[in-house]
N, C-alpha and C positions, 0 to 999 in steps of 0.2 A: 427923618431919623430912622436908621434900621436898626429892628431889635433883633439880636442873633441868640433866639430861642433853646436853638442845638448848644448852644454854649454855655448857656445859661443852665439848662438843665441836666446835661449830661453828668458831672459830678455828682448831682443828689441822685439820679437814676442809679448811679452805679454804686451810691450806697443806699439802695433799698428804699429809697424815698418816690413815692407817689407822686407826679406831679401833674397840674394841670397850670399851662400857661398865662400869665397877667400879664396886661401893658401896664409898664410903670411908667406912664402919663396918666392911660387912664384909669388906673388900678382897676379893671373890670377883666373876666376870664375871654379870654379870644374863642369863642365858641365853643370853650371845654375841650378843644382836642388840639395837638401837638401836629407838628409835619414831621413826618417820620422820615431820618433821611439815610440811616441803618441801620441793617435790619440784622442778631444772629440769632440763628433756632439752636437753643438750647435742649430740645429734644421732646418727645410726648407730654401735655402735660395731663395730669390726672382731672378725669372728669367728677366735676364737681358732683355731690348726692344732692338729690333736691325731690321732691316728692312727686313732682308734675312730670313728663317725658314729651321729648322733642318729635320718638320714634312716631313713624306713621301719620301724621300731622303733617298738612301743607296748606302752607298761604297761597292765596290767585289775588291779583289787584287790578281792576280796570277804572279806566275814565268812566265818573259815570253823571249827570247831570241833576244836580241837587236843587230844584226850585230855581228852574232854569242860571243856574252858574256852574261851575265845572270844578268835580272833587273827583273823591277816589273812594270807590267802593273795595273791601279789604274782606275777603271771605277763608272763615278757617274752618278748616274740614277733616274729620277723624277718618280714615282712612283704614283702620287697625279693624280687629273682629269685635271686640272689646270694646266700651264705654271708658273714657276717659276722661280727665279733667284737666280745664285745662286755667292758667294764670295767666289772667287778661295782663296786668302788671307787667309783661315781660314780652308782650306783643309792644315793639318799636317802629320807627319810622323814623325816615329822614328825608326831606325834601332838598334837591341840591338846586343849582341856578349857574346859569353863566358868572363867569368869576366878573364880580363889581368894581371897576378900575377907581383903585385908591381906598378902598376899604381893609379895615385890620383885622384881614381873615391867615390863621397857617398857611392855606390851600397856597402854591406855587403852580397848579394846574387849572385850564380853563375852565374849570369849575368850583363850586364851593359849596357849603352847606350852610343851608338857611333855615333850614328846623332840622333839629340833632339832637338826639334822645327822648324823643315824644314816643309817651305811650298810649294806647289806646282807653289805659284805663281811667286817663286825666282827661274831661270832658271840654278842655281849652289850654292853650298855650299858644304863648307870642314869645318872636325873638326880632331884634333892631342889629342891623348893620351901619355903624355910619361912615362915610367917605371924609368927616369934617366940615364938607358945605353942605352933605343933605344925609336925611335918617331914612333910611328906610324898615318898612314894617313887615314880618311877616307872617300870620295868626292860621291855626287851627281849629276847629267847634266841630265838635261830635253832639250830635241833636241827643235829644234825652231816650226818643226810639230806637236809636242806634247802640249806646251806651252799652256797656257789659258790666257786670258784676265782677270784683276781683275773680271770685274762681267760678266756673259754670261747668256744666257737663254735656260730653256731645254723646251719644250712642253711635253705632258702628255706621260708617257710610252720614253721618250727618253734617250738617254744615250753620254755621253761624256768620252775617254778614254784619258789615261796621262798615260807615260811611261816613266821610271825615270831608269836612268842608274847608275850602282854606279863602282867605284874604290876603290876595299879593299883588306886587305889582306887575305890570307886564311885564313878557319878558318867556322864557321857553325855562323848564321843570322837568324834573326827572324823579320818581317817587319810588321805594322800597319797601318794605316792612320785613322785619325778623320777631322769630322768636326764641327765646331761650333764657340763660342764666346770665342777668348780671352784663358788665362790659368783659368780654372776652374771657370769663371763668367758666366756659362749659359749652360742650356743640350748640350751636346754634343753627333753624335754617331760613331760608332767607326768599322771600315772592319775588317773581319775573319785576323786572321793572317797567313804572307805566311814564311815556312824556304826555307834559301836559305845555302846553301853546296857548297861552294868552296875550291878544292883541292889543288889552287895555288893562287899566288896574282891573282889578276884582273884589268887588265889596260879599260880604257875607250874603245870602240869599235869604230876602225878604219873610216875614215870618205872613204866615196866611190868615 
């Protein structure tokens, strides 16, 4: 059965209504986000006020090896002359993967997203795809050393690291993180992308 998403929600789009997509089989959200299949620019939109600042602020993300398994180390670093503060809350991530042949993802490109909307400041999150004959799993854990405080402070030139361990299954990864306001209310900016290459499942890394 195909579900024609654009069809379904275009009407309520076009009167001001929010939508985030359900399959009505299995009344659950299709990973929270929509295929977007036109697009019109309405024109500047006004940037949101919010107390924290994106300016001078950069994410660096690299492979890094967490009790011998393979995460992603996530470093934010104040750039500015000035100490500033910053909202772990609104550091995201999203882990994508080869598109899963027969899974009920929007994506129509060879890829998808298999963690979407994770923040740094939630110390675990799982998300399941399922194809109908098989589930698959795919989890997060940010150890307790790593962990951030909603709000922290960096000094000028300083740097804070986050190391994010994940549980998946084989298969090749592609990893992001941003930060800023919110889904699409406010500049956001966004860390180099890291691939990650696993030749087997991947269980969480052993506690010592």
């Amino acid at each position: 059965m195909t579900i024609d998403f654009v069809a379904i929600a275009t009407p309520l789009v076009e009167r001001g209504f929010r939508v985030t997509p359900v399959h009505p089989e299995t009344k659950s959200g299709v990973m929270g986000d929509g295929l977007i299949r036109r697009l019109k620019i309405l024109g500047p939109a006004q940037s949101k006020q919010a107390w924290y600042t994106v300016e001078g602020i950069s994410l660096g993300a690299q492979p890094v090896a967490i009790k011998r398994s393979l995460g992603v180390e996530l470093t934010v670093t104040n750039k500015r002359n000035t100490p500033v503060r910053i909202d772990s809350s609104q550091i995201g991530f999203a882990l994508l993967s080869n598109r899963i042949e027969g899974a009920l993802t929007p994506s129509d490109s060879p890829s998808t997203a298999v963690i979407t909307r994770a923040s740094v400041f939630l110390a675990h999150g799982s998300w399941q795809i399922g194809t109908g004959s098989k589930t698959y799993s795919y989890t997060y854990l940010i150890a307790d050393e790593y962990r951030s405080p909603q709000v922290f402070e960096l000094a000028p030139n300083e740097s804070r690291k986050i190391q994010i361990a994940f549980e998946l299954p084989a298969g090749h990864y592609q990893f992001f993180a941003g930060y800023g306001g919110g889904v699409h209310e406010s500049k956001s900016i966004v860390s180099n992308p890291v691939s990650l290459e696993l030749w087997k499942d991947q269980a969480f890394p052993e506690p010592e």
